[in-house]
N, CA, C and O atoms as CSV, one atom per row, in Angstrom:
chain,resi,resn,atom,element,x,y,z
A,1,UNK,N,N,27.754,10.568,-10.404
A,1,UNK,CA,C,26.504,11.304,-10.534
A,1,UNK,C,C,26.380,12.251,-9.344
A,1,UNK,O,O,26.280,11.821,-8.194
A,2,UNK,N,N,26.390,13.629,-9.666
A,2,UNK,CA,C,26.236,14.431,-8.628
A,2,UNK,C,C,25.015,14.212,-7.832
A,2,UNK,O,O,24.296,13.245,-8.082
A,3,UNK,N,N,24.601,15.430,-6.450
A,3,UNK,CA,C,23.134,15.101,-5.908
A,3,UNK,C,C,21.874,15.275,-7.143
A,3,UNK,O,O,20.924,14.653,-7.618
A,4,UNK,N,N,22.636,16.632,-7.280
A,4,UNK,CA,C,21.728,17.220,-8.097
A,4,UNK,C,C,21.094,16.345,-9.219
A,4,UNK,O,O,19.863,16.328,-9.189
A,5,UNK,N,N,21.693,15.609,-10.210
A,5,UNK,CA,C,21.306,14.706,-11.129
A,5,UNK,C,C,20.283,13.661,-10.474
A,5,UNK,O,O,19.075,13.438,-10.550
A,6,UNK,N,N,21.404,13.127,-9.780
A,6,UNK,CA,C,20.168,11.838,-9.145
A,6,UNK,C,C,19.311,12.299,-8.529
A,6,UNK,O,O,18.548,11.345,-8.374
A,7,UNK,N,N,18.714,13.473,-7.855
A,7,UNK,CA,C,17.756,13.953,-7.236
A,7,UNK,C,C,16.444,14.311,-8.541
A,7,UNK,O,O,15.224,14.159,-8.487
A,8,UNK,N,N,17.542,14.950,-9.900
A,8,UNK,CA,C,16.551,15.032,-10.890
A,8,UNK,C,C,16.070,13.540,-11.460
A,8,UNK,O,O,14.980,13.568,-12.032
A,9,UNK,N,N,16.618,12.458,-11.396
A,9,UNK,CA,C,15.830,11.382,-12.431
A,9,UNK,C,C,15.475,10.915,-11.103
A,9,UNK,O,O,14.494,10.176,-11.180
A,10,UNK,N,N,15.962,11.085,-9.731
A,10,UNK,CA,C,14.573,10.140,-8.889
A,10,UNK,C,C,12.934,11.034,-8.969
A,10,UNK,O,O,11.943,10.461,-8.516
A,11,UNK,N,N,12.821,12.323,-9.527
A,11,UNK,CA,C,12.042,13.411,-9.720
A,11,UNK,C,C,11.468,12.877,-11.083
A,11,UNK,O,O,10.245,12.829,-11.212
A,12,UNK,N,N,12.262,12.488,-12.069
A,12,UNK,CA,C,11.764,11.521,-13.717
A,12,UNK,C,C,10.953,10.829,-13.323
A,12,UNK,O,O,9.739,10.976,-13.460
A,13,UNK,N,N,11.763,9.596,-12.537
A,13,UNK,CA,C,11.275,8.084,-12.337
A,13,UNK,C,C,9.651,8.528,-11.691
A,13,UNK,O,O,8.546,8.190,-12.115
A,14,UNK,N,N,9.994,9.364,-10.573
A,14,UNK,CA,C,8.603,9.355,-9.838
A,14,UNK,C,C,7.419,10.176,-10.822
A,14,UNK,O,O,6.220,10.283,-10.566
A,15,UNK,N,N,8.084,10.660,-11.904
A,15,UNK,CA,C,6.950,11.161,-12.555
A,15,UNK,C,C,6.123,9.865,-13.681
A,15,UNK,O,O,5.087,9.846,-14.347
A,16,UNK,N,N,6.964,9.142,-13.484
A,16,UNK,CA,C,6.697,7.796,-14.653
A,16,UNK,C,C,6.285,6.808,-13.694
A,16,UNK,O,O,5.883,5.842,-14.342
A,17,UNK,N,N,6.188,6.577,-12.405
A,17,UNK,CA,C,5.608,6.284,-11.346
A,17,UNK,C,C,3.944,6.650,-11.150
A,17,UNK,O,O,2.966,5.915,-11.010
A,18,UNK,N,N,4.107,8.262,-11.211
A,18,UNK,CA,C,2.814,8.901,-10.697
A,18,UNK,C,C,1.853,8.620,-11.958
A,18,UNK,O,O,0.667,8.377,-11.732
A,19,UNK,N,N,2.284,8.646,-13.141
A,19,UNK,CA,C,1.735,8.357,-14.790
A,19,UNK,C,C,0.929,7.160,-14.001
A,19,UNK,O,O,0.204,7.193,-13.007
A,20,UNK,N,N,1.232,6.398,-14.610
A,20,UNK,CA,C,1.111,4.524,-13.912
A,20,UNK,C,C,-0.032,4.838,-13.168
A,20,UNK,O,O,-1.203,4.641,-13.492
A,21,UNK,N,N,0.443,5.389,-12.056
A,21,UNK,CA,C,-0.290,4.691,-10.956
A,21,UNK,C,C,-2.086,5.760,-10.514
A,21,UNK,O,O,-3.032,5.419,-9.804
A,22,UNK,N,N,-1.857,7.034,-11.311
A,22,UNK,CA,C,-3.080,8.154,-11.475
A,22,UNK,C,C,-3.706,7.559,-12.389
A,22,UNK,O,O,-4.880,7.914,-12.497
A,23,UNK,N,N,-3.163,6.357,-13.473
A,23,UNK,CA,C,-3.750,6.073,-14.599
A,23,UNK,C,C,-4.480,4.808,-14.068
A,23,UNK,O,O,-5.445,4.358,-14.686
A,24,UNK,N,N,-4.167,4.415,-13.286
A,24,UNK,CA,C,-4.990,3.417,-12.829
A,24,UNK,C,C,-5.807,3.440,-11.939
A,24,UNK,O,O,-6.574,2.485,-11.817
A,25,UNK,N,N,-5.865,4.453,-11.138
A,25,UNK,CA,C,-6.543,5.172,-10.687
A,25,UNK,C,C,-7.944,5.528,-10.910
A,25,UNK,O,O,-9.081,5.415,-10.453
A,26,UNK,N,N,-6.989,6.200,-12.212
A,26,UNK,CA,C,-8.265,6.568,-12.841
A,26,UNK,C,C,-9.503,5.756,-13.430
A,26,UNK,O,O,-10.711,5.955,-13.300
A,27,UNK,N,N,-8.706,4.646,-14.212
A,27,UNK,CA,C,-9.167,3.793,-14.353
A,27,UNK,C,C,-10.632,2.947,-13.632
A,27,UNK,O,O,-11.763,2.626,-13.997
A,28,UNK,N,N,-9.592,2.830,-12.146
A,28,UNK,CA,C,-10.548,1.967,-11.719
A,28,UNK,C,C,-12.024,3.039,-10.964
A,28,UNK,O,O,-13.208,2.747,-10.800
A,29,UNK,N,N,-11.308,4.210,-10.684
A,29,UNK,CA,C,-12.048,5.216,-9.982
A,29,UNK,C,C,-13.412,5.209,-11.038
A,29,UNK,O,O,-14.345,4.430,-10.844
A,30,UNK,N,N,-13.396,6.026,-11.993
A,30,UNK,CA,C,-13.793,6.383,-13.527
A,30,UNK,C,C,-14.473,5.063,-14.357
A,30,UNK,O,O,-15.505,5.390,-14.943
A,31,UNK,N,N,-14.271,4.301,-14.444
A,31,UNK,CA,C,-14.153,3.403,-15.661
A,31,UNK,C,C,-14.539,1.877,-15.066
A,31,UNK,O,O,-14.782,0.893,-15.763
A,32,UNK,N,N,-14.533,1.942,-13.417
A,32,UNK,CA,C,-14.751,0.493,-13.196
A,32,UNK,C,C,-15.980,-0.272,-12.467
A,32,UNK,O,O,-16.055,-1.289,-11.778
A,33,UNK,N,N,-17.116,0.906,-13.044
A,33,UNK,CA,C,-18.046,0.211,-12.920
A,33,UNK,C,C,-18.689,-0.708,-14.174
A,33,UNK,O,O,-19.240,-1.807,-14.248
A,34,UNK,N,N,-18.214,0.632,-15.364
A,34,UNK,CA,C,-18.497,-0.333,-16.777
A,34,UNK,C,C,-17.893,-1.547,-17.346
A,34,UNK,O,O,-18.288,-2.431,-18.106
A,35,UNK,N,N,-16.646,-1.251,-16.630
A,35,UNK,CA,C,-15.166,-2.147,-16.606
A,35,UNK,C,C,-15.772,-3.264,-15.536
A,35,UNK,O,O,-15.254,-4.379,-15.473
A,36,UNK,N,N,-16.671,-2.973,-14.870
A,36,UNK,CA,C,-16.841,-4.317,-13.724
A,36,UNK,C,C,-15.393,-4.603,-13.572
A,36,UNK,O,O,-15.023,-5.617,-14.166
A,37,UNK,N,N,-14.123,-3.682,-12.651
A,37,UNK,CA,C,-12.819,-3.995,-12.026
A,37,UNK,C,C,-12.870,-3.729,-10.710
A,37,UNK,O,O,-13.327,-2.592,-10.594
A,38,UNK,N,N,-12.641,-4.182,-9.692
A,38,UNK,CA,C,-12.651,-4.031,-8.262
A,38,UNK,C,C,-14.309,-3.303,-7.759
A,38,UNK,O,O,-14.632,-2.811,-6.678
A,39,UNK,N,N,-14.778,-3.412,-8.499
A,39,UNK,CA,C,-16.173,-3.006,-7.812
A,39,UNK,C,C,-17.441,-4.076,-7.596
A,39,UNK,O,O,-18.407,-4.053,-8.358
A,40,UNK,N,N,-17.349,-4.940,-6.569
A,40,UNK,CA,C,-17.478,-6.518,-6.665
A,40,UNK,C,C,-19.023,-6.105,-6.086
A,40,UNK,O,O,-19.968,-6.878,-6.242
A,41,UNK,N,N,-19.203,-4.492,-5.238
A,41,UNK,CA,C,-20.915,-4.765,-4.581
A,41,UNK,C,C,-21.747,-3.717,-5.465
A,41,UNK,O,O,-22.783,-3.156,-5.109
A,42,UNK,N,N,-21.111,-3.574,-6.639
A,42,UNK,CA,C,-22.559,-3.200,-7.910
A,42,UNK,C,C,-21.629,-2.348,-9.067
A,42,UNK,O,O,-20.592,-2.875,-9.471
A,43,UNK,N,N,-22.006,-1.132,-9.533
A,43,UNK,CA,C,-21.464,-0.777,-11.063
A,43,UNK,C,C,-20.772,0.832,-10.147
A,43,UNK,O,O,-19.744,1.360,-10.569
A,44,UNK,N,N,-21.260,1.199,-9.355
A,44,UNK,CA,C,-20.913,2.674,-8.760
A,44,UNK,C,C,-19.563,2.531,-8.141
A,44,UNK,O,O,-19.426,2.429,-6.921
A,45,UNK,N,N,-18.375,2.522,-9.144
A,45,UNK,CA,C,-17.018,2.556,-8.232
A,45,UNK,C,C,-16.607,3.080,-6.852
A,45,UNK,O,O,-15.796,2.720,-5.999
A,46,UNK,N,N,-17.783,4.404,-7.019
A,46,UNK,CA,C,-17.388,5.507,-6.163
A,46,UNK,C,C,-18.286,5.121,-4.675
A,46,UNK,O,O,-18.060,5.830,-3.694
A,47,UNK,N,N,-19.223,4.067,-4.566
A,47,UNK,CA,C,-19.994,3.559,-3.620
A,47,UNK,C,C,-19.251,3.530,-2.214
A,47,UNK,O,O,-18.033,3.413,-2.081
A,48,UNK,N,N,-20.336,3.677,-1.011
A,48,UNK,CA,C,-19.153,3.416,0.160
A,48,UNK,C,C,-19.034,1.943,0.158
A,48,UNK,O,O,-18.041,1.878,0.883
A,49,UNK,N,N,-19.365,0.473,-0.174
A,49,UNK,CA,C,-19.369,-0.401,-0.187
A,49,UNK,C,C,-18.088,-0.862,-1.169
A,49,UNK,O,O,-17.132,-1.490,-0.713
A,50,UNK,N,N,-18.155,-0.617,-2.044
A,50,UNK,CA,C,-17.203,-0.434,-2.765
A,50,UNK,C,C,-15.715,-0.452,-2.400
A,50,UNK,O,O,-14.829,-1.291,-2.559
A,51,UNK,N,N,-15.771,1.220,-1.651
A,51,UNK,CA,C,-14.535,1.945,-1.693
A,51,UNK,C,C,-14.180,1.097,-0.318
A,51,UNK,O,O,-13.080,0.550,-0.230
A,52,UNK,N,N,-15.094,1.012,0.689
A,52,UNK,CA,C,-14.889,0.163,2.225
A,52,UNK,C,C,-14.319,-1.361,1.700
A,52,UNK,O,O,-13.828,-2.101,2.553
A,53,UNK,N,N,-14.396,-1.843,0.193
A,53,UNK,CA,C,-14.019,-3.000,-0.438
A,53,UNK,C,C,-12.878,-2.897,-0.510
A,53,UNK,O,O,-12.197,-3.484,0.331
A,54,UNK,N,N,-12.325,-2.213,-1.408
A,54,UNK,CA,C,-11.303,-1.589,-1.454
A,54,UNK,C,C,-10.000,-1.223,-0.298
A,54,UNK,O,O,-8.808,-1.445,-0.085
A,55,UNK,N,N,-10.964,-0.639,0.140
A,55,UNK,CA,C,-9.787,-0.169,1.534
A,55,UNK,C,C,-9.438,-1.565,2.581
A,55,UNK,O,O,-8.490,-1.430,3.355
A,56,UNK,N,N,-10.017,-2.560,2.589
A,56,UNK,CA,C,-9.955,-3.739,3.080
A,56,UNK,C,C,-8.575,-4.606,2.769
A,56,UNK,O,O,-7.775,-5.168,3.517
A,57,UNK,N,N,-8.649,-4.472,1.447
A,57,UNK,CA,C,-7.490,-5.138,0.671
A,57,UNK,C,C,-6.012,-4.228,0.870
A,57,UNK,O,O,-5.789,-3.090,0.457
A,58,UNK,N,N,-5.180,-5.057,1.577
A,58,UNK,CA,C,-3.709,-4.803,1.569
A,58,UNK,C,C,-2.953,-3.785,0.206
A,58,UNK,O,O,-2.661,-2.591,0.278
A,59,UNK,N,N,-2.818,-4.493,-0.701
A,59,UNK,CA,C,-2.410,-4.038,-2.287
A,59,UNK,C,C,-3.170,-2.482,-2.342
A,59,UNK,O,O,-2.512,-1.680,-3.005
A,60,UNK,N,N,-3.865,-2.179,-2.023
A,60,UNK,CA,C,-4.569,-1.155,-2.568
A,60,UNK,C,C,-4.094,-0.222,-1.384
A,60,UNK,O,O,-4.006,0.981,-1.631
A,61,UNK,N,N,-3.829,-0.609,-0.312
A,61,UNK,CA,C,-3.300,0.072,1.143
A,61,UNK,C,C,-2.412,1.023,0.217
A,61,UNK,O,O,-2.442,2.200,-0.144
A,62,UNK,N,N,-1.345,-0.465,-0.045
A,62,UNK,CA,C,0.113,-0.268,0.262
A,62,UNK,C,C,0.043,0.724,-1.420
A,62,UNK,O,O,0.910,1.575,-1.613
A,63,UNK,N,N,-0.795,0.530,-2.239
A,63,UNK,CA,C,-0.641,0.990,-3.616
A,63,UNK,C,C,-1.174,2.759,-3.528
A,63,UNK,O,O,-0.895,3.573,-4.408
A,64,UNK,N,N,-1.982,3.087,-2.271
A,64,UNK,CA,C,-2.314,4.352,-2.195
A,64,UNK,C,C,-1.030,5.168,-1.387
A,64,UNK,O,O,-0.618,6.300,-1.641
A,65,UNK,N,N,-0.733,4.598,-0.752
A,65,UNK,CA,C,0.932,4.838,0.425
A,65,UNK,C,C,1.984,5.563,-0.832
A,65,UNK,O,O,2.373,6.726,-0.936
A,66,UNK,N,N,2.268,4.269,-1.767
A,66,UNK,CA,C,2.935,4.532,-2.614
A,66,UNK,C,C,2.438,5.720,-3.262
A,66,UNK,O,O,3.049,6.787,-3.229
A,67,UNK,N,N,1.405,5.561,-3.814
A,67,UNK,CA,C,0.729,7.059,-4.731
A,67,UNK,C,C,0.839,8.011,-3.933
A,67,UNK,O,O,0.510,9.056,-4.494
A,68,UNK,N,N,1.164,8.168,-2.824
A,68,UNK,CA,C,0.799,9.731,-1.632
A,68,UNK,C,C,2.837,10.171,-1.955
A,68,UNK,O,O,3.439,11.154,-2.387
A,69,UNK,N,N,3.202,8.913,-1.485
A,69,UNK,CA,C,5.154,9.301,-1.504
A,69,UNK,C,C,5.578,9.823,-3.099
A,69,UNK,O,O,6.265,10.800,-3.400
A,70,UNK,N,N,4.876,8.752,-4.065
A,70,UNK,CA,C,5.695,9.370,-5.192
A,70,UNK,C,C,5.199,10.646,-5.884
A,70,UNK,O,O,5.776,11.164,-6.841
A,71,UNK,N,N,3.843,11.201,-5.195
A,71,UNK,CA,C,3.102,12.485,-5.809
A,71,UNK,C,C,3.663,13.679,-5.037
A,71,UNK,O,O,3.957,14.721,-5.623
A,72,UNK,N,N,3.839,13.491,-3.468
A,72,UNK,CA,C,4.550,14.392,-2.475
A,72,UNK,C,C,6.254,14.506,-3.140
A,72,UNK,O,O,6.745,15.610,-3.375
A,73,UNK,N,N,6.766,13.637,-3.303
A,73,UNK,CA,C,8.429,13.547,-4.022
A,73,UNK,C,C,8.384,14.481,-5.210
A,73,UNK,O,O,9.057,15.511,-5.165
A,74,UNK,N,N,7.494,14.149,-6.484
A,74,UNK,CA,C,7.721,14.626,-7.232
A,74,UNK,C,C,7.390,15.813,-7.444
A,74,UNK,O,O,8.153,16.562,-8.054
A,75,UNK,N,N,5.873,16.334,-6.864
A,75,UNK,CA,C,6.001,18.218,-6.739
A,75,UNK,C,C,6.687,18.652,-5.901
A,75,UNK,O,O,7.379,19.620,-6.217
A,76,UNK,N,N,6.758,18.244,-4.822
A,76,UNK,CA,C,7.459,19.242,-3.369
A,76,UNK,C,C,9.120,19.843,-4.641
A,76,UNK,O,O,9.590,20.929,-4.982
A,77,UNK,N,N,9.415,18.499,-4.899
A,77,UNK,CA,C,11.048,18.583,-5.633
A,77,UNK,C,C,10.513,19.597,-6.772
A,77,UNK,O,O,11.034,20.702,-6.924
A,78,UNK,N,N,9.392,19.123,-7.590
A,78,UNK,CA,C,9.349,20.266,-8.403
A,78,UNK,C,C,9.184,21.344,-8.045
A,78,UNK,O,O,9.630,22.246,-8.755
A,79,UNK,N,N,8.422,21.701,-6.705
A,79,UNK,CA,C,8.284,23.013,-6.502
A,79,UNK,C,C,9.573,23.575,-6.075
A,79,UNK,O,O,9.805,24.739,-6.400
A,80,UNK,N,N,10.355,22.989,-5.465
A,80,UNK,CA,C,11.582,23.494,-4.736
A,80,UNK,C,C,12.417,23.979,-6.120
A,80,UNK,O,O,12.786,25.145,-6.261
A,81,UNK,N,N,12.605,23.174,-6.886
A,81,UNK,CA,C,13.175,23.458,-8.253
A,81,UNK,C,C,12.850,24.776,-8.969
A,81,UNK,O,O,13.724,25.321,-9.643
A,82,UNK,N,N,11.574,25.330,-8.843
A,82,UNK,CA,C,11.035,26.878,-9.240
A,82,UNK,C,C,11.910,27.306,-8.237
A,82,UNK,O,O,13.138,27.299,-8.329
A,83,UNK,N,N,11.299,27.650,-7.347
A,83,UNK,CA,C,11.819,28.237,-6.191
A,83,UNK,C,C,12.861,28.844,-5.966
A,83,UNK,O,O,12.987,29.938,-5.416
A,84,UNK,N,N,14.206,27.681,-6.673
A,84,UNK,CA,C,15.478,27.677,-6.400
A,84,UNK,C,C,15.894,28.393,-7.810
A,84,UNK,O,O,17.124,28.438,-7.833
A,85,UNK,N,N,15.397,28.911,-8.873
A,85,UNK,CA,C,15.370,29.727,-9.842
A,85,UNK,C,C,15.451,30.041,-10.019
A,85,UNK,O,O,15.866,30.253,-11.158
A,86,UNK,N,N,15.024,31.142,-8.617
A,86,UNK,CA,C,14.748,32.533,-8.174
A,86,UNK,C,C,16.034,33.285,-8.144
A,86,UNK,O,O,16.161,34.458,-8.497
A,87,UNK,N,N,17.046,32.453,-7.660
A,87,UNK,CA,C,18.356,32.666,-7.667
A,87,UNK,C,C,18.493,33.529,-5.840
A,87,UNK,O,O,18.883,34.645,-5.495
A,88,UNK,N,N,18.068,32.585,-5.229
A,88,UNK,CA,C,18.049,32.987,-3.750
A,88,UNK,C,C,19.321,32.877,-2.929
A,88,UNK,O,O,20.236,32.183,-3.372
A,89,UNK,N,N,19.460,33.541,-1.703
A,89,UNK,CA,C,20.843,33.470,-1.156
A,89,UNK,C,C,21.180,32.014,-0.653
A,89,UNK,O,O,20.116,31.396,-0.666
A,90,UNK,N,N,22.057,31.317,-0.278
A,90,UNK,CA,C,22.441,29.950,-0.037
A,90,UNK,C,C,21.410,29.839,0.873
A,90,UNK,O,O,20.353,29.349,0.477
A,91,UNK,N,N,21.526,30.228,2.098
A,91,UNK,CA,C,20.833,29.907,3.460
A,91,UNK,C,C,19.687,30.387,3.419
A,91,UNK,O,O,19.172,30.636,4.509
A,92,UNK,N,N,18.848,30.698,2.086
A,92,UNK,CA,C,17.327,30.478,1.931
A,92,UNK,C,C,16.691,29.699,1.191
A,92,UNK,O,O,15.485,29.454,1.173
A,93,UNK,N,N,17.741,29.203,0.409
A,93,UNK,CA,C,17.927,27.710,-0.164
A,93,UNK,C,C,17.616,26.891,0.386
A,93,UNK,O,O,16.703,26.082,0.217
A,94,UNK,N,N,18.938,27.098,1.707
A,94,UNK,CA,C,18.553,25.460,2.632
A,94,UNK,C,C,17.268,25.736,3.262
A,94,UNK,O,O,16.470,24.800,3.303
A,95,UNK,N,N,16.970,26.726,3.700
A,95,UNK,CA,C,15.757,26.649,4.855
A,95,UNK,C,C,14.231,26.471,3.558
A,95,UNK,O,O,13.084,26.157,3.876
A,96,UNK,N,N,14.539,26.666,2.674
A,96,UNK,CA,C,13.568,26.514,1.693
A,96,UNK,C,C,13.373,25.034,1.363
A,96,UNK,O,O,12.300,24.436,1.287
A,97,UNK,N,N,14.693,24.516,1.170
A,97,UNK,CA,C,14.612,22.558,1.307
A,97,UNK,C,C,14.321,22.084,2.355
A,97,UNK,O,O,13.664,21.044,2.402
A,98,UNK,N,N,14.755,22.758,3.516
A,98,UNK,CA,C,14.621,22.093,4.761
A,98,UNK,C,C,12.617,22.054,4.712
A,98,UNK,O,O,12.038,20.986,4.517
A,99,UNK,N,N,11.897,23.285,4.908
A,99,UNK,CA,C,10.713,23.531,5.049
A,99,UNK,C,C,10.284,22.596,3.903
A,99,UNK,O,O,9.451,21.876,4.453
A,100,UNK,N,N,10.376,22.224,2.697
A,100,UNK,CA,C,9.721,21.481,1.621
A,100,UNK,C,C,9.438,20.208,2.356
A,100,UNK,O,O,8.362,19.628,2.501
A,101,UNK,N,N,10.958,19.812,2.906
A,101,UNK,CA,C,11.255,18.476,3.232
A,101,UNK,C,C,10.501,18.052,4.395
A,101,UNK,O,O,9.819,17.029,4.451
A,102,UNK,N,N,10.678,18.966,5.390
A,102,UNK,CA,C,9.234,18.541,6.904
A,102,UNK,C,C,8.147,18.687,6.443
A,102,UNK,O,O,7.364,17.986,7.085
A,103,UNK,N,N,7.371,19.533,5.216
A,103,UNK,CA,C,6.127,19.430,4.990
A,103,UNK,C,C,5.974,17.779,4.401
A,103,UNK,O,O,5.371,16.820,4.883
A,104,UNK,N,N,6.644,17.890,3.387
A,104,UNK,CA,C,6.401,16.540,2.685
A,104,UNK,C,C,6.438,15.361,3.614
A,104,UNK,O,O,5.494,14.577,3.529
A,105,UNK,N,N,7.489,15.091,4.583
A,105,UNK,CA,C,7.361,14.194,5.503
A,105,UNK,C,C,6.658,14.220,6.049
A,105,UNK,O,O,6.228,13.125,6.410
A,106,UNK,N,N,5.904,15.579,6.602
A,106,UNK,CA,C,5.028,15.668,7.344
A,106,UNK,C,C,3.644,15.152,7.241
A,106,UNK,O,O,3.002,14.791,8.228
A,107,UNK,N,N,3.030,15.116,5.574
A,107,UNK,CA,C,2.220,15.181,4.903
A,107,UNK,C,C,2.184,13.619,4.730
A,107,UNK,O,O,1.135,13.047,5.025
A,108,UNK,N,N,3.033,13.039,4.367
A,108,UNK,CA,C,3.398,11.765,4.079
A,108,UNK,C,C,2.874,10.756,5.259
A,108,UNK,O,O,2.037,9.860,5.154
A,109,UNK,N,N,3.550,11.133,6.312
A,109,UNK,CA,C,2.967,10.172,7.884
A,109,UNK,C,C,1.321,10.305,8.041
A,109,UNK,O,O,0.567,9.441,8.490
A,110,UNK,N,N,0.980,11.586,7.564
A,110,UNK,CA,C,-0.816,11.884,7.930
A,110,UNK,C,C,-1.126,10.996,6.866
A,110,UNK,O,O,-1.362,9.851,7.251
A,111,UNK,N,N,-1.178,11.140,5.934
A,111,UNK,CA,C,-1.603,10.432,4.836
A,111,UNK,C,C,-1.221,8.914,4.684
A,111,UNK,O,O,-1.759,8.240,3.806
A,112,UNK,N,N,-0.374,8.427,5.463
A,112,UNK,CA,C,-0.002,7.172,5.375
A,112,UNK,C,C,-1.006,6.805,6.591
A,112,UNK,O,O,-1.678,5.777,6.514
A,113,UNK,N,N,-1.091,7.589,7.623
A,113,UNK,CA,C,-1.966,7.432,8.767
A,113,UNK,C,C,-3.593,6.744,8.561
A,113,UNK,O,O,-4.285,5.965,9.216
A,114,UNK,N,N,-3.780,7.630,7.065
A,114,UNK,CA,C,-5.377,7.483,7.134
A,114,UNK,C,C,-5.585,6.445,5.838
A,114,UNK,O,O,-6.637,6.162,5.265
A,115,UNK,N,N,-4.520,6.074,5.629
A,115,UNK,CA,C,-4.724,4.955,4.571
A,115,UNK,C,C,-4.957,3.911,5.357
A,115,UNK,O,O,-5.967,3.228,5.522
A,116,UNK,N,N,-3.611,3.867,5.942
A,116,UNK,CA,C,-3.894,2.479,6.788
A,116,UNK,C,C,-5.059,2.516,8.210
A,116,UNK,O,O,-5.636,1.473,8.520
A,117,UNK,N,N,-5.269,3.635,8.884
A,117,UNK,CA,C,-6.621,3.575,9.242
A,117,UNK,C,C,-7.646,3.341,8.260
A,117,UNK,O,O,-8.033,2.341,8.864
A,118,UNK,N,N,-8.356,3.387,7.358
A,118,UNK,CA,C,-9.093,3.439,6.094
A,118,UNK,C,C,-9.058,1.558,6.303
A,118,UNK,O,O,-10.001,0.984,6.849
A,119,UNK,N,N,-7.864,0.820,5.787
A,119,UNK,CA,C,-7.611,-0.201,6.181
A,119,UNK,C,C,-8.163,-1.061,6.972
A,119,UNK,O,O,-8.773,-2.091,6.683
A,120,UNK,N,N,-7.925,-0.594,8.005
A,120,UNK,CA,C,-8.107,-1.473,9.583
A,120,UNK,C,C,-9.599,-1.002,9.668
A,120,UNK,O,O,-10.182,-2.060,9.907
A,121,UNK,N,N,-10.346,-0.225,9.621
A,121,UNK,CA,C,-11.858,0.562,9.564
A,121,UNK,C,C,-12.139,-0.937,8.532
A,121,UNK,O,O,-12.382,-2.065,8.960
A,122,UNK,N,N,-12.073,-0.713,7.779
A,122,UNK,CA,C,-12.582,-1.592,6.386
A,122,UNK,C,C,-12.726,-3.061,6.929
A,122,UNK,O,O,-13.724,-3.782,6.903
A,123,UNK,N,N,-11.235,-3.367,7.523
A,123,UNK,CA,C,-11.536,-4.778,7.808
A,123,UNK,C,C,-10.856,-5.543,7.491
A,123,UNK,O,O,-10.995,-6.766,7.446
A,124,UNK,N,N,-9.337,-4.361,7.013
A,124,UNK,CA,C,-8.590,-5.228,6.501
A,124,UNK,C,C,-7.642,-6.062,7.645
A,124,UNK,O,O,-7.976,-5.899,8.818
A,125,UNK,N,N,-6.548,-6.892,7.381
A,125,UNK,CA,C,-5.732,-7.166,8.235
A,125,UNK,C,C,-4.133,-7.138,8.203
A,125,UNK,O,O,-3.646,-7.538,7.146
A,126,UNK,N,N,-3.339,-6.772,9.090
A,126,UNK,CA,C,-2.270,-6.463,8.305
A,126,UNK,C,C,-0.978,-7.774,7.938
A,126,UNK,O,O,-0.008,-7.504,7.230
């Protein structure tokens, strides 16, 4: 399997990843006050009591971490994929992957930052 392939179905997988996990999301975001699902201090999902509930619990840490990596993976790659379309010279290629790739990492550590602050704020423990 060349890069290219496996770079496209880890780009699949994470889109059948991001499905899943926006859908539950949504779910609980949307739907779980009527649903009475993780909203244990009244019917308003979106409550700060709630969401400070929420952010307490480990699973939901580690389940937003995950949702930030496989949503950053799968556009950055999709966007790079337009991009690369364009039919650009090699060495604006790379500096075009290279730049995708420090944003996304970049983006990834902040956002992993304020989850797990969110976390530790809340009350969770690790």
């Amino acid at each position: 399997m060349s890069n290219g392939t496996k770079y496209w179905t880890w780009h699949m997988a994470a889109g059948v990843v991001l499905l899943i996990l926006l859908g539950l999301h949504m779910i609980i975001m949307h739907m779980g006050g009527t649903l009475h699902l993780f909203s244990p201090t009244g019917p308003d999902a979106v409550s700060i009591a709630n969401s400070q509930w929420r952010d307490s619990k480990i699973c939901f840490t580690i389940t937003y971490i995950l949702l930030l990596g496989v949503g950053l993976y799968h556009g950055l790659y999709g966007l790079r994929t337009i991009l690369l379309e364009l039919t650009l010279k090699p060495a604006v290629e790379k500096a075009v992957t290279l730049l995708l790739t420090l944003t996304g990492l970049a983006l990834f550590v902040l956002g992993s930052w304020a989850a797990w602050a969110a976390h530790t704020i809340a009350g969770g423990r690790a």
